[in-house]
mmCIF file of the N, C-alpha and C atoms, coordinates in Angstrom:
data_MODEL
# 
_entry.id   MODEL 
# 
loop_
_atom_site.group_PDB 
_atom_site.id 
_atom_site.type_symbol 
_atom_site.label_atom_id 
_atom_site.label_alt_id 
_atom_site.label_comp_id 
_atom_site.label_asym_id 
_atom_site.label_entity_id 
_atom_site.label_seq_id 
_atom_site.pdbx_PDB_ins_code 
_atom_site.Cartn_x 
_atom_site.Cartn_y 
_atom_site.Cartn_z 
_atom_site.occupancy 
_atom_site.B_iso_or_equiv 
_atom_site.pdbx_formal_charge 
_atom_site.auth_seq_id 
_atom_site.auth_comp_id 
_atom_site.auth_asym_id 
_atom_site.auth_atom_id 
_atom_site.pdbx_PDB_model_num 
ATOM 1   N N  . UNK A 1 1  ? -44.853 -158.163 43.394  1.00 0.00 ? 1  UNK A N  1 
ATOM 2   C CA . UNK A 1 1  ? -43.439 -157.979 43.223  1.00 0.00 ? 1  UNK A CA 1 
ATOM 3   C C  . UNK A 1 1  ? -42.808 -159.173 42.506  1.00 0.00 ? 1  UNK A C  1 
ATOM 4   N N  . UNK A 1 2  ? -43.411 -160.529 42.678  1.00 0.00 ? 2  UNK A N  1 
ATOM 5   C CA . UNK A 1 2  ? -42.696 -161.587 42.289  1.00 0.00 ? 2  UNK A CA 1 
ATOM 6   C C  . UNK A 1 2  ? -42.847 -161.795 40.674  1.00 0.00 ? 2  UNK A C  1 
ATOM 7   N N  . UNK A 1 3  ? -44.160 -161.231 40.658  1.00 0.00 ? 3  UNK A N  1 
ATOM 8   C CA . UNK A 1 3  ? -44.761 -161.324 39.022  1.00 0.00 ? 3  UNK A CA 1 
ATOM 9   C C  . UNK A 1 3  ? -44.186 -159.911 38.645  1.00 0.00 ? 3  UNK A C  1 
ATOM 10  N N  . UNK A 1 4  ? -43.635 -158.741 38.441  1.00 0.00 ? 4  UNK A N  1 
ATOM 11  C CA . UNK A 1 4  ? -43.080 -158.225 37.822  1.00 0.00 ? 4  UNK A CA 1 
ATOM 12  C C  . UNK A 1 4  ? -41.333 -158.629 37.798  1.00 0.00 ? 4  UNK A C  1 
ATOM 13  N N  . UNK A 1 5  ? -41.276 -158.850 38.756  1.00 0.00 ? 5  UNK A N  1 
ATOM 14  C CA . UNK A 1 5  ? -39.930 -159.514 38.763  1.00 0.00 ? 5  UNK A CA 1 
ATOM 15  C C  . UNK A 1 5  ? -39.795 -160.641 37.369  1.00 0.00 ? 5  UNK A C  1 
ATOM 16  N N  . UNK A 1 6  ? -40.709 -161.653 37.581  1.00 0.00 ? 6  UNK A N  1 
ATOM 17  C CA . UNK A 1 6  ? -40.967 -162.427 36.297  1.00 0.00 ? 6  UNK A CA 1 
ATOM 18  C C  . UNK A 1 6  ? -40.941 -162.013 35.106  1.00 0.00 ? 6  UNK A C  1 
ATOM 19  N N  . UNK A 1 7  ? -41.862 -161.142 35.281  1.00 0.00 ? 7  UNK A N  1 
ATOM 20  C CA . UNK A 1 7  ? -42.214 -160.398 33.441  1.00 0.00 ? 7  UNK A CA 1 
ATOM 21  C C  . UNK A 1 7  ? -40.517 -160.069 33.596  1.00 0.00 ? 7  UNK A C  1 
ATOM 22  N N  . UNK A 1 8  ? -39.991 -158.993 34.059  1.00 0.00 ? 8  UNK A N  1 
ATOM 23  C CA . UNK A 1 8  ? -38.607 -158.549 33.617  1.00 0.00 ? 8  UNK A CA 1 
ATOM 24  C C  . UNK A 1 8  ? -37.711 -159.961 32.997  1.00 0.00 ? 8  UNK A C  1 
ATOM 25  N N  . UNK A 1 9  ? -37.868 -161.088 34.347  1.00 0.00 ? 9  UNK A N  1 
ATOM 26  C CA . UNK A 1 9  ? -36.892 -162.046 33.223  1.00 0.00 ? 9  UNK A CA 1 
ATOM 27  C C  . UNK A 1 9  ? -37.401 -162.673 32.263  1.00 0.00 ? 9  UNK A C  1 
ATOM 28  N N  . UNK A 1 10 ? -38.510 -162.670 32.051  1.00 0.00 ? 10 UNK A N  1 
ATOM 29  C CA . UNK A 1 10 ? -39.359 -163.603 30.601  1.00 0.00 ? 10 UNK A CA 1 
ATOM 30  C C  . UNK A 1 10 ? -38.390 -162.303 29.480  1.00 0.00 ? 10 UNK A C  1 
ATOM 31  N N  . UNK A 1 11 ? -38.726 -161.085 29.875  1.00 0.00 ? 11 UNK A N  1 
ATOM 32  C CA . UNK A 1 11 ? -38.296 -160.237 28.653  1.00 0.00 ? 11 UNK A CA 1 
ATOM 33  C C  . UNK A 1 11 ? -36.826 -160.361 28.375  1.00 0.00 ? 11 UNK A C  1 
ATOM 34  N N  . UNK A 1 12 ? -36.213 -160.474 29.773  1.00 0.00 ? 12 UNK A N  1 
ATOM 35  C CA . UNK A 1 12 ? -34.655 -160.559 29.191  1.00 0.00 ? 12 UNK A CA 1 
ATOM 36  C C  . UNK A 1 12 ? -34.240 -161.833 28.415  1.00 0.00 ? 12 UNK A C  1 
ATOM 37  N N  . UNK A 1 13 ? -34.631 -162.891 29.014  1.00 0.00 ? 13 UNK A N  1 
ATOM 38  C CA . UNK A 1 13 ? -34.508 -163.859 28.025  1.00 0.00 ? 13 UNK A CA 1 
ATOM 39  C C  . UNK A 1 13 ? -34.927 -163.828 26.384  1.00 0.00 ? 13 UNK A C  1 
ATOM 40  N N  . UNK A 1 14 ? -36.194 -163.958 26.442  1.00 0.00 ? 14 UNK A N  1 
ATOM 41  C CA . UNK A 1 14 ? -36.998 -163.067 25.252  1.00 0.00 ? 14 UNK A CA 1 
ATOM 42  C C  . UNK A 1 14 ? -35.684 -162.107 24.106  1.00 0.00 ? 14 UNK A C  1 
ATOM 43  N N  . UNK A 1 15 ? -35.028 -161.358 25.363  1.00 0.00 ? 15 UNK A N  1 
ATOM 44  C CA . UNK A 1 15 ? -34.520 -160.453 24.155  1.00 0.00 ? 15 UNK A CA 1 
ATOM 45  C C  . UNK A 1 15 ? -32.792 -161.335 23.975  1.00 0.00 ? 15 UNK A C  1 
ATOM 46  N N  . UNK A 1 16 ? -32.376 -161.985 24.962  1.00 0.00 ? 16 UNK A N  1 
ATOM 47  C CA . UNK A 1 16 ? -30.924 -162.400 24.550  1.00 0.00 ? 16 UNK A CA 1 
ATOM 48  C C  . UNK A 1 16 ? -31.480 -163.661 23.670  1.00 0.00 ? 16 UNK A C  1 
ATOM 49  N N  . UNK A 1 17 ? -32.531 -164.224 23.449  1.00 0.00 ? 17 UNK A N  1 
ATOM 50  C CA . UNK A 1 17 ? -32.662 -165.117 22.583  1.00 0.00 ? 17 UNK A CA 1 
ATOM 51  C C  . UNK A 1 17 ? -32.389 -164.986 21.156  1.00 0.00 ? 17 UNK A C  1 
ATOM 52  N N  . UNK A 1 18 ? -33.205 -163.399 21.401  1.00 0.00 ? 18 UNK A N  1 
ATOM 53  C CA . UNK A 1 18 ? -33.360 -163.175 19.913  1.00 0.00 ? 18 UNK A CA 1 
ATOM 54  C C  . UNK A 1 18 ? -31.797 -162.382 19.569  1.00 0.00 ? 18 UNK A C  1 
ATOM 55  N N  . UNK A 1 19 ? -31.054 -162.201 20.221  1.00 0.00 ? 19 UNK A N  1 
ATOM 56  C CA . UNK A 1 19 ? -29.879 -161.588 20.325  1.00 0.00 ? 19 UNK A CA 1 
ATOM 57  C C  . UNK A 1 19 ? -28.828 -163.001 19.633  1.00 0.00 ? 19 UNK A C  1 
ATOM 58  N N  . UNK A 1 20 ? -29.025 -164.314 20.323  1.00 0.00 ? 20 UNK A N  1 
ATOM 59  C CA . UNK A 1 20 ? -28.496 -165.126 19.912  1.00 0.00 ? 20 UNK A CA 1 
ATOM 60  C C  . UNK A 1 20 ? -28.907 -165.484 18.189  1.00 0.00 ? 20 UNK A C  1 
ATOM 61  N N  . UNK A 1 21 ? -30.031 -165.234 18.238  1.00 0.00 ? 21 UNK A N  1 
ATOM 62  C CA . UNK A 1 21 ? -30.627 -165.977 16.666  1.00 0.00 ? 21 UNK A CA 1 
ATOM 63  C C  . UNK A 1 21 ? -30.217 -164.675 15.327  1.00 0.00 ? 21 UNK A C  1 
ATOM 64  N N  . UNK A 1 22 ? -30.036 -163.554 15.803  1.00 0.00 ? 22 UNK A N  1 
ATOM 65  C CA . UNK A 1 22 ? -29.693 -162.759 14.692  1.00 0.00 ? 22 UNK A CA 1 
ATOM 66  C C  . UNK A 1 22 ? -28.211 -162.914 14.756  1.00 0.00 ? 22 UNK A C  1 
ATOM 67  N N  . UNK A 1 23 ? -27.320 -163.226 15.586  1.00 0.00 ? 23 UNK A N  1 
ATOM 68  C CA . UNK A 1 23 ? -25.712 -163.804 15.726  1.00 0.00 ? 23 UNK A CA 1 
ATOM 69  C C  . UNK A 1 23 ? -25.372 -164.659 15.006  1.00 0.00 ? 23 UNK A C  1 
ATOM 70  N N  . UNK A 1 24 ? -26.378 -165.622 15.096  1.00 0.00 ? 24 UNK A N  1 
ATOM 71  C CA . UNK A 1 24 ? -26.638 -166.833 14.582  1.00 0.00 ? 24 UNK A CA 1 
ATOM 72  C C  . UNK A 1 24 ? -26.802 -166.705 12.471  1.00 0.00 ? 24 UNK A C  1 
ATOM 73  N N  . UNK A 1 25 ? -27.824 -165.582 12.530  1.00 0.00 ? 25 UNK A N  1 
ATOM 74  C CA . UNK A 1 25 ? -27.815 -165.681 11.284  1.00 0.00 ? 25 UNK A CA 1 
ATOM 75  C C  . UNK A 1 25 ? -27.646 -164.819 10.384  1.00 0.00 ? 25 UNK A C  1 
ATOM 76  N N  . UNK A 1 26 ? -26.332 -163.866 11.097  1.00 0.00 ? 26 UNK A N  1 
ATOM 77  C CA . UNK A 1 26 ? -25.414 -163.377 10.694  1.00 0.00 ? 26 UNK A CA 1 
ATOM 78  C C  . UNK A 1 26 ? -23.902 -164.109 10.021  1.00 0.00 ? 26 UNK A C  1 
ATOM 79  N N  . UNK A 1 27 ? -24.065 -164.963 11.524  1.00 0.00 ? 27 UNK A N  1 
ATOM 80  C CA . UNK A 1 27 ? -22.427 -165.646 11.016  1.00 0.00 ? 27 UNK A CA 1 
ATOM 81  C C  . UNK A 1 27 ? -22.912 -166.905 9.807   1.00 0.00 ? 27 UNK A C  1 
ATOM 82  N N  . UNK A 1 28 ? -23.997 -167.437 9.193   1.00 0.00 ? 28 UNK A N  1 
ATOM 83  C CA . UNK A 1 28 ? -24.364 -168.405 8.495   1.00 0.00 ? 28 UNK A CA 1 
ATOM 84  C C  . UNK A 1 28 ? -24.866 -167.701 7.489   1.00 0.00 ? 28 UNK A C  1 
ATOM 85  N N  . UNK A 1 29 ? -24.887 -168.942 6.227   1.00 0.00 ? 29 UNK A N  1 
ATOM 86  C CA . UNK A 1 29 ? -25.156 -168.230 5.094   1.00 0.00 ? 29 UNK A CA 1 
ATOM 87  C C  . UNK A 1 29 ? -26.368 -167.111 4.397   1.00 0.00 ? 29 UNK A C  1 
ATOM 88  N N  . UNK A 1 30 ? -27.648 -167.522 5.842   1.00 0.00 ? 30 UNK A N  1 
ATOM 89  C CA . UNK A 1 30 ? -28.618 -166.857 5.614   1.00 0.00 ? 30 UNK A CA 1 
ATOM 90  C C  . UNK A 1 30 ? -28.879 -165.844 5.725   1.00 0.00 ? 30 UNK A C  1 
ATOM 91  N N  . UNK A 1 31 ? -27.756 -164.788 6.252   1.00 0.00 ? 31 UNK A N  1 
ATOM 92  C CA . UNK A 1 31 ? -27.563 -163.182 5.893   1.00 0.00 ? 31 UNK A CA 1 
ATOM 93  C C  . UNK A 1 31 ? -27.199 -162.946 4.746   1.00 0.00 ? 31 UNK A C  1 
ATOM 94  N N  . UNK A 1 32 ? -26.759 -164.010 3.565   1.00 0.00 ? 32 UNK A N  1 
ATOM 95  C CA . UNK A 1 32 ? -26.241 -163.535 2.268   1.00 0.00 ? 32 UNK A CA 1 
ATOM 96  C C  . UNK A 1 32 ? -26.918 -163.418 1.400   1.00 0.00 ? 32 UNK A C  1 
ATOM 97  N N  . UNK A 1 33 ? -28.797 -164.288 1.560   1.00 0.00 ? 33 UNK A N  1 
ATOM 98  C CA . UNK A 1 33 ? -29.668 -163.781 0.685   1.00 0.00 ? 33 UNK A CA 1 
ATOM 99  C C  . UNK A 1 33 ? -30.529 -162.939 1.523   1.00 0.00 ? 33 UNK A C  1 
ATOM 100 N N  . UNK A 1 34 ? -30.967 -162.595 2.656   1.00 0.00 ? 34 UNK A N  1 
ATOM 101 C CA . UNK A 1 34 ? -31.160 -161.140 3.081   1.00 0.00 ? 34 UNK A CA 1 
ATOM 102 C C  . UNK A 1 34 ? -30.682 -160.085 2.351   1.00 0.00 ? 34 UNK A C  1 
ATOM 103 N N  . UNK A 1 35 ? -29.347 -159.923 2.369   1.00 0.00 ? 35 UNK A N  1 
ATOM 104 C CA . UNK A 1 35 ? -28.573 -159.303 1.354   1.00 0.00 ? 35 UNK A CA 1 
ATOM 105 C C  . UNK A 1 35 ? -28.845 -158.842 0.207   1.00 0.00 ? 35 UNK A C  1 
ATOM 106 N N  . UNK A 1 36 ? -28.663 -160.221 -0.347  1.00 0.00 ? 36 UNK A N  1 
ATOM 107 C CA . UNK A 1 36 ? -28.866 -159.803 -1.786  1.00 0.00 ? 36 UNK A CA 1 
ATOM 108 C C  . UNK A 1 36 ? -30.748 -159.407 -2.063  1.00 0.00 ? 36 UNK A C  1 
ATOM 109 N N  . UNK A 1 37 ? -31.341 -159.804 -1.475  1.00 0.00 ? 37 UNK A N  1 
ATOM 110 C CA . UNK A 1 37 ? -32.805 -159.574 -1.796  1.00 0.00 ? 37 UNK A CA 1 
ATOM 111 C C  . UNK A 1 37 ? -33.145 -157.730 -0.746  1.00 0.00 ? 37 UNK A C  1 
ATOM 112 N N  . UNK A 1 38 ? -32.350 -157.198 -0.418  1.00 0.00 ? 38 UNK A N  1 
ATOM 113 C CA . UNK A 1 38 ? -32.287 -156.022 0.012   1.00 0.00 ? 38 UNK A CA 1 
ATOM 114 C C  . UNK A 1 38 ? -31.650 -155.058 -0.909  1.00 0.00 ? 38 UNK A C  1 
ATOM 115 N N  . UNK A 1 39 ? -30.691 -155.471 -2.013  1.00 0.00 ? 39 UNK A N  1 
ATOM 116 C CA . UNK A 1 39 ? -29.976 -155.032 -2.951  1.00 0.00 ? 39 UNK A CA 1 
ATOM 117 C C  . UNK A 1 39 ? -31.097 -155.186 -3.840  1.00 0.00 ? 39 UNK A C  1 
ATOM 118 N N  . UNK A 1 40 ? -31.672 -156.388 -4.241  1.00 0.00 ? 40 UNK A N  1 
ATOM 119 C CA . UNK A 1 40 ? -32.754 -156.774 -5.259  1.00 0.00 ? 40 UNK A CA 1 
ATOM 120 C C  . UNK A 1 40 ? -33.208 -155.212 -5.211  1.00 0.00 ? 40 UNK A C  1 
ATOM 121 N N  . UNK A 1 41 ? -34.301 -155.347 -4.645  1.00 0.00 ? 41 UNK A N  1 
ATOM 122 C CA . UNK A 1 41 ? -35.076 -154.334 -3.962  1.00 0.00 ? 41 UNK A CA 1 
ATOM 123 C C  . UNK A 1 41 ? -35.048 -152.987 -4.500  1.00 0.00 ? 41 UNK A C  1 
ATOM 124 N N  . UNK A 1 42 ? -33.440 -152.486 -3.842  1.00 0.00 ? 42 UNK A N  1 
ATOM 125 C CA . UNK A 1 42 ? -33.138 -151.127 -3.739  1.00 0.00 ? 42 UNK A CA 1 
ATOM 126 C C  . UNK A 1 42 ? -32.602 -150.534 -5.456  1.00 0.00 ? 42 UNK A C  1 
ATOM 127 N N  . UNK A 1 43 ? -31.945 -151.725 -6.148  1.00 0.00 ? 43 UNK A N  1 
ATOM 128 C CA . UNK A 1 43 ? -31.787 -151.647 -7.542  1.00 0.00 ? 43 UNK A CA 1 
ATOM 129 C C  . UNK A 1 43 ? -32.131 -152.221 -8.697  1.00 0.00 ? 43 UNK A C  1 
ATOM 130 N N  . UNK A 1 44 ? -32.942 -153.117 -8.156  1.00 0.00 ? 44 UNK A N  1 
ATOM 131 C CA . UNK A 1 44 ? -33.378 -154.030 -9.627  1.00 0.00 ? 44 UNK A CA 1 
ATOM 132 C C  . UNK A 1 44 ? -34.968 -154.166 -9.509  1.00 0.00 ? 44 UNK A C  1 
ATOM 133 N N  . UNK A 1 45 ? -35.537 -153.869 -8.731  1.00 0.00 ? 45 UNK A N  1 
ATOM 134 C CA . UNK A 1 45 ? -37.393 -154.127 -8.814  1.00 0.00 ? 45 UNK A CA 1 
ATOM 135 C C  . UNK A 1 45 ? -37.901 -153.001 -9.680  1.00 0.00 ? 45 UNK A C  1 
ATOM 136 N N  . UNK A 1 46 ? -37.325 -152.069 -9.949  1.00 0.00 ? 46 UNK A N  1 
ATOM 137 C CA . UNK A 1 46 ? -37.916 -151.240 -10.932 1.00 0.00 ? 46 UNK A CA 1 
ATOM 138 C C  . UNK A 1 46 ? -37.858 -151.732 -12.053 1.00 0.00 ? 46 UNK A C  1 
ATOM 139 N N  . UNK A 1 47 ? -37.292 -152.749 -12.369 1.00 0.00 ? 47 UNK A N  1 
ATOM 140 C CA . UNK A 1 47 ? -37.157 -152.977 -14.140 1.00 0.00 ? 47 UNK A CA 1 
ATOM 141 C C  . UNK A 1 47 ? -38.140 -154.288 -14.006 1.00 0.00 ? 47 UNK A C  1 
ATOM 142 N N  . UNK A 1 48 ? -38.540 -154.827 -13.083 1.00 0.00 ? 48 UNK A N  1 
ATOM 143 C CA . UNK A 1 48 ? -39.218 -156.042 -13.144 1.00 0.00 ? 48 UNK A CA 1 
ATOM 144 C C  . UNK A 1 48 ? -39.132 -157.267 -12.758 1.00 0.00 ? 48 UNK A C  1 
ATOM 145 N N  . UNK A 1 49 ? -39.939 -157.791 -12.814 1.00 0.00 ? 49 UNK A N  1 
ATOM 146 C CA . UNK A 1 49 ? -39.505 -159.520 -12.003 1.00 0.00 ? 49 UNK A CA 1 
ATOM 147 C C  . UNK A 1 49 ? -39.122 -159.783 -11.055 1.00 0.00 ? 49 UNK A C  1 
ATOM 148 N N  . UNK A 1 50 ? -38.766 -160.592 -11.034 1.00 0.00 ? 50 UNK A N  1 
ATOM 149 C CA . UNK A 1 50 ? -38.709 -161.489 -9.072  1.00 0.00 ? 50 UNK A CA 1 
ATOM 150 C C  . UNK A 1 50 ? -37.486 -161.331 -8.843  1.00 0.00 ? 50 UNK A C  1 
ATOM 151 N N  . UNK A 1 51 ? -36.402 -161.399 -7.356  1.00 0.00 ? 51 UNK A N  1 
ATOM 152 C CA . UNK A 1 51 ? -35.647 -161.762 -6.821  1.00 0.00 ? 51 UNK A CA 1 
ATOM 153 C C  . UNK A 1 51 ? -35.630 -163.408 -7.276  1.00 0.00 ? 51 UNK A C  1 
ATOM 154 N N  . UNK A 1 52 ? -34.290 -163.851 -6.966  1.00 0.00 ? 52 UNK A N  1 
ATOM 155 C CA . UNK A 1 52 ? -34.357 -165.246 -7.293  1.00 0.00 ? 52 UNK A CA 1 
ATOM 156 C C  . UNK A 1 52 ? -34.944 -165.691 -5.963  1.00 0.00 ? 52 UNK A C  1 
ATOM 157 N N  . UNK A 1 53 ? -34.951 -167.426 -5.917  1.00 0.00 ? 53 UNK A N  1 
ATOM 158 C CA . UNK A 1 53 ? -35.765 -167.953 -4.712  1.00 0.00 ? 53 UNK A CA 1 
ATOM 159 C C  . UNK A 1 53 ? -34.836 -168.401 -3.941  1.00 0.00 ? 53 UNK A C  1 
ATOM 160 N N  . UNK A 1 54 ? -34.776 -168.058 -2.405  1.00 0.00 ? 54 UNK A N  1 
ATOM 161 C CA . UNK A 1 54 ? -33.488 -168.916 -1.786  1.00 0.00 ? 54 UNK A CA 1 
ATOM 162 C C  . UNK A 1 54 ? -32.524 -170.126 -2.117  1.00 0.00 ? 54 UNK A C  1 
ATOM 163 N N  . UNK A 1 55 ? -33.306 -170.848 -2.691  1.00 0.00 ? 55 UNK A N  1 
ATOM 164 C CA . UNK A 1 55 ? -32.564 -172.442 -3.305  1.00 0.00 ? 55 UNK A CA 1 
ATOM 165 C C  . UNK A 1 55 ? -31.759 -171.961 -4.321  1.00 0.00 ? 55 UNK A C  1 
ATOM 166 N N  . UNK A 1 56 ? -32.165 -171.026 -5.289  1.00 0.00 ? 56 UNK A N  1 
ATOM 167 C CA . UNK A 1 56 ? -31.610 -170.764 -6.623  1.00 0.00 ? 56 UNK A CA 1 
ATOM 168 C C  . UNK A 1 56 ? -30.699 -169.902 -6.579  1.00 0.00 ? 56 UNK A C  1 
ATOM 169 N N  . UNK A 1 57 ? -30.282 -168.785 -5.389  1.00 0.00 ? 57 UNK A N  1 
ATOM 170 C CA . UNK A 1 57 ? -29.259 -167.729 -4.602  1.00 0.00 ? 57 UNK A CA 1 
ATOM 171 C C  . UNK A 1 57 ? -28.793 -168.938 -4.541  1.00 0.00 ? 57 UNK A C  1 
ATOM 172 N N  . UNK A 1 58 ? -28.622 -169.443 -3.940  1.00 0.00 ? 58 UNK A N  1 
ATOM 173 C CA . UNK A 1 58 ? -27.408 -170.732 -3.134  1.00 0.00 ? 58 UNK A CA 1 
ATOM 174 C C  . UNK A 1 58 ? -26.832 -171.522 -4.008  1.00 0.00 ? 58 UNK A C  1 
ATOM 175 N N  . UNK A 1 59 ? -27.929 -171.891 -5.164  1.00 0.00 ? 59 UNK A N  1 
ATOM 176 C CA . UNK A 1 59 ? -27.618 -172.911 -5.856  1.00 0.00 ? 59 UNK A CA 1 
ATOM 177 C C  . UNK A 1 59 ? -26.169 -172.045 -6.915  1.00 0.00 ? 59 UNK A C  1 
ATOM 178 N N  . UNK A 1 60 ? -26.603 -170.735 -7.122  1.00 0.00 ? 60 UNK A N  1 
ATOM 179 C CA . UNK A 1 60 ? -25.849 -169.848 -8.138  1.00 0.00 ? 60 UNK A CA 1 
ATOM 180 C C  . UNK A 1 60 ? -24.514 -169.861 -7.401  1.00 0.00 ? 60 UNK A C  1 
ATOM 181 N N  . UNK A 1 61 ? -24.689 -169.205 -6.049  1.00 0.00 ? 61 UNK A N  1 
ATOM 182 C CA . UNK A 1 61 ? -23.517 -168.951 -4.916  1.00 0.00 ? 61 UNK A CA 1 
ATOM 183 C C  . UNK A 1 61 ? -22.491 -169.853 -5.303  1.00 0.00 ? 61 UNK A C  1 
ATOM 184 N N  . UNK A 1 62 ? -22.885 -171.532 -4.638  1.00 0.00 ? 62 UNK A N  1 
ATOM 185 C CA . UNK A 1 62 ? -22.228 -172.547 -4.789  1.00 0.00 ? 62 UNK A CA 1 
ATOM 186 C C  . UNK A 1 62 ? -21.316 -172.609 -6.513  1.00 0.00 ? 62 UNK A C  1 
ATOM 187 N N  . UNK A 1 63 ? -22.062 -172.813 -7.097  1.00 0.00 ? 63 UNK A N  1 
ATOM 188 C CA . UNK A 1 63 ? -21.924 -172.737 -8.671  1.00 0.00 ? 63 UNK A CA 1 
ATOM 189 C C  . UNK A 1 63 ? -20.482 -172.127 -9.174  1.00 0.00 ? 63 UNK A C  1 
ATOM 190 N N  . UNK A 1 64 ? -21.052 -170.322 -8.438  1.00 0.00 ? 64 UNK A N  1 
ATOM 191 C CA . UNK A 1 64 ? -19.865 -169.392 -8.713  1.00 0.00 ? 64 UNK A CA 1 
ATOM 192 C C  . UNK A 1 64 ? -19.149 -169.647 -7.869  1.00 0.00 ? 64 UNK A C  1 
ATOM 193 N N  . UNK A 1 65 ? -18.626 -170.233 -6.424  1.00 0.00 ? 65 UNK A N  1 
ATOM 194 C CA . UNK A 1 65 ? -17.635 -170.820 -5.915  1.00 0.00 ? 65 UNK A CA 1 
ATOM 195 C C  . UNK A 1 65 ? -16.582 -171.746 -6.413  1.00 0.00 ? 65 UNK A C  1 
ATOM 196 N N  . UNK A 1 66 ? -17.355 -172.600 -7.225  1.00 0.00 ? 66 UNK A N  1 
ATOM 197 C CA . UNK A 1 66 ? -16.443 -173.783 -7.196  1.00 0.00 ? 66 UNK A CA 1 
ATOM 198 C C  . UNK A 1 66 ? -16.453 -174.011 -8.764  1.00 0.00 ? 66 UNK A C  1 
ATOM 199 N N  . UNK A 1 67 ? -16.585 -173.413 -9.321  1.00 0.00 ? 67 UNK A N  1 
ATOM 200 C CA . UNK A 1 67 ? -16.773 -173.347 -10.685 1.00 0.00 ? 67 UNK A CA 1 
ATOM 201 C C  . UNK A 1 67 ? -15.314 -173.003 -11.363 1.00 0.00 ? 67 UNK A C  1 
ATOM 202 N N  . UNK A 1 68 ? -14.319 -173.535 -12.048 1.00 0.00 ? 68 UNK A N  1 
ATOM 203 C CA . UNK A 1 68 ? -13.079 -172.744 -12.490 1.00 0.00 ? 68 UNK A CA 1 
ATOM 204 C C  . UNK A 1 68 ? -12.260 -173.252 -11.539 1.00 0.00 ? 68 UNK A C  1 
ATOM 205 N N  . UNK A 1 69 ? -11.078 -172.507 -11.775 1.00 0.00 ? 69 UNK A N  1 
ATOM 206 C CA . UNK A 1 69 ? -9.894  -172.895 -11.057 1.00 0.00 ? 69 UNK A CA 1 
ATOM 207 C C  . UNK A 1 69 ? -9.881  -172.251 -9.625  1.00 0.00 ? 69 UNK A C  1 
ATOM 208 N N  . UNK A 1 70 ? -9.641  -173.048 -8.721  1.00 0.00 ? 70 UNK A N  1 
ATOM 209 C CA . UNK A 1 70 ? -9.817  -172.502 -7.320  1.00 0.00 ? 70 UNK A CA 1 
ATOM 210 C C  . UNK A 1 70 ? -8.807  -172.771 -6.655  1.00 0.00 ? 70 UNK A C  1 
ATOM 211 N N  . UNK A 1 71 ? -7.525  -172.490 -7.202  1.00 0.00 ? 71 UNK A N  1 
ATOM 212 C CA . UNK A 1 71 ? -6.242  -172.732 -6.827  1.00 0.00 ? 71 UNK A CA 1 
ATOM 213 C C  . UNK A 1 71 ? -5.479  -171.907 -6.402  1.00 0.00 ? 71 UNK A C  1 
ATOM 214 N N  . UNK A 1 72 ? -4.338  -171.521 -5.758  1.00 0.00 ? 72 UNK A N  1 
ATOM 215 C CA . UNK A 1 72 ? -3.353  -170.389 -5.700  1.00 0.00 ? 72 UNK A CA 1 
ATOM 216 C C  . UNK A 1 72 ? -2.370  -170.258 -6.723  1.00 0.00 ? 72 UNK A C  1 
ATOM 217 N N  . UNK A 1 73 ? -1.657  -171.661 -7.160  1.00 0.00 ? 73 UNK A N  1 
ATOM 218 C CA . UNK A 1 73 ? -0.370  -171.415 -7.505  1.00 0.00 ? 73 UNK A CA 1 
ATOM 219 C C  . UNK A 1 73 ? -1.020  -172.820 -9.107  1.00 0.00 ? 73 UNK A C  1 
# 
């Protein structure tokens, strides 16, 4: 009884962990090349070539952020 009792909380933990880490990398930038390399995928691998490489998504991201006028008024 004590060892199934166990297994149940190894699993619940187990699963709110992983509950925390997809929260986690949802709210941070690393759902945005998931993203885009799921888009890659679904519309651009038929014509050829690679997805870009995480560094080079970010590096572009950043780039097109701050690139130009980033002003209101």
């Amino acid at each position: 009884m004590i060892r199934a009792t166990l297994s149940r909380w190894i699993r619940s933990v187990r699963r709110a962990t992983a509950a925390v880490h997809r929260a986690a990398r949802w709210l941070s930038e690393d759902r945005a090349y998931v993203v885009y390399v799921r888009h890659w995928q679904a519309h651009h691998a038929a014509q050829g070539g690679q997805p870009l490489s995480r560094s080079e998504f970010f590096r572009q991201r950043t780039q097109r952020k701050w690139d130009g006028i980033n002003r209101c008024c």
